[in-house]
C-alpha positions as CSV (number, residue, x, y, z in Angstrom):
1,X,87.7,103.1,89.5
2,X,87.3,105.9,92.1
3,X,90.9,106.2,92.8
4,X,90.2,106.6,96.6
5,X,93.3,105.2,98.9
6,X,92.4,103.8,101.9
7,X,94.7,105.8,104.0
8,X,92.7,109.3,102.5
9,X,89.4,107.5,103.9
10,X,90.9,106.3,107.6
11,X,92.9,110.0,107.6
12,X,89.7,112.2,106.0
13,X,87.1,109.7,106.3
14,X,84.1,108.8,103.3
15,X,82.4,112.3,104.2
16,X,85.3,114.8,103.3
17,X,85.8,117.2,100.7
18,X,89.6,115.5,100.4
19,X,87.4,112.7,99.5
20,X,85.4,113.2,96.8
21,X,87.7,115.6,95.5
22,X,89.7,112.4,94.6
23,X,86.1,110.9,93.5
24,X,86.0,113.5,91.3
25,X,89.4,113.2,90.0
26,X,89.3,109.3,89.9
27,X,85.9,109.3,87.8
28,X,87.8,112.1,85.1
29,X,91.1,109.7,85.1
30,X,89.3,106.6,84.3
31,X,86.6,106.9,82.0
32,X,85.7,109.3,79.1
33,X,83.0,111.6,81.1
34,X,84.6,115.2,81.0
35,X,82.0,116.5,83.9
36,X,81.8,114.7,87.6
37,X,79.7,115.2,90.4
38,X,80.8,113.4,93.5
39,X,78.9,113.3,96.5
40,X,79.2,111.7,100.1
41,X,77.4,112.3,103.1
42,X,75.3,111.5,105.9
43,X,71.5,111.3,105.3
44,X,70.2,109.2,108.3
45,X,68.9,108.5,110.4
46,X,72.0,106.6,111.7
47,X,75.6,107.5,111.1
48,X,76.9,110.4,112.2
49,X,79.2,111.0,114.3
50,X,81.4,113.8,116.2
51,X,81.6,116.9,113.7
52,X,79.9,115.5,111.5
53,X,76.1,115.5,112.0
54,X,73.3,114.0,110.4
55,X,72.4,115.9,107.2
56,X,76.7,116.9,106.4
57,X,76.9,116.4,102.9
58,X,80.4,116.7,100.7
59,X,80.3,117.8,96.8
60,X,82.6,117.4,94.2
61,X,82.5,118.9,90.6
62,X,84.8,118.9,88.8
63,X,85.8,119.8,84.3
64,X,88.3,117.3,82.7
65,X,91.2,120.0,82.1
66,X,91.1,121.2,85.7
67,X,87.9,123.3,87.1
68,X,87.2,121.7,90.4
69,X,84.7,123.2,93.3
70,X,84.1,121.7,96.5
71,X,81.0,121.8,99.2
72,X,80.0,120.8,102.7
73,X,76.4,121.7,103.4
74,X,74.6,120.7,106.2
75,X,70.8,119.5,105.4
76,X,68.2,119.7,107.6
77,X,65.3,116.9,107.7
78,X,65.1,113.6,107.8
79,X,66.9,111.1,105.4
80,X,64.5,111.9,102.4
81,X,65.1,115.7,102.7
82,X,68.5,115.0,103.1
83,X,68.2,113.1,100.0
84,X,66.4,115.6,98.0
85,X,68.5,118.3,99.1
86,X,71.3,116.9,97.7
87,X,70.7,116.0,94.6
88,X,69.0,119.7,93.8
89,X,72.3,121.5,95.5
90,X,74.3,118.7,93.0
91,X,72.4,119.7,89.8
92,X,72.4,123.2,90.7
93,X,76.4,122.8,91.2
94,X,76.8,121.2,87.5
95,X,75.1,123.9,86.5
96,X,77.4,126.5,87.8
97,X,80.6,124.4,86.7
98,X,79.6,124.1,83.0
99,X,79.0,128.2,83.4
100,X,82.0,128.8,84.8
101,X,83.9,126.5,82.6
């Protein structure tokens, strides 16, 4: 439903901005929401790896009609702050995009 090839995730990999951009985009194209938050990361404790440490986070928002933004944040704590974190800087982001839009 995502729209996601899997040559963008073995070129980008899951935690990219190229990546849930086309979240984003996938989640406008095939369903009647006309807002989209996509978000990937790396919360922990496992799983990061070179350049991308534990607590790198991608965002994605994006208006049906073209408004799109993207983020990488890097979130300190463990996997529950990371969590947290997340969700406030992607509610936050909506936010801004329906203000902007």
């Amino acid at each position: 439903m995502l729209g996601v090839s899997a040559k963008m995730l073995d070129t980008a990999g899951a935690v990219s901005e190229p990546t849930v951009q086309a979240m984003a985009a996938g989640v406008l194209a095939h369903s009647e929401a006309d807002l989209a938050l996509a978000i990937s990361g790396i919360a922990g404790p496992g799983g990061a790896v070179p350049g991308k440490p534990v607590g790198t986070v991608c965002f994605a928002w994006a208006l049906k009609g073209g408004l799109q933004q993207v983020d990488t944040r890097h979130f300190p704590g463990d996997r529950e702050a990371v969590r947290r974190q997340s969700v406030a800087h992607g509610l936050h982001g909506l936010i801004d995009v329906l203000d902007a839009g």
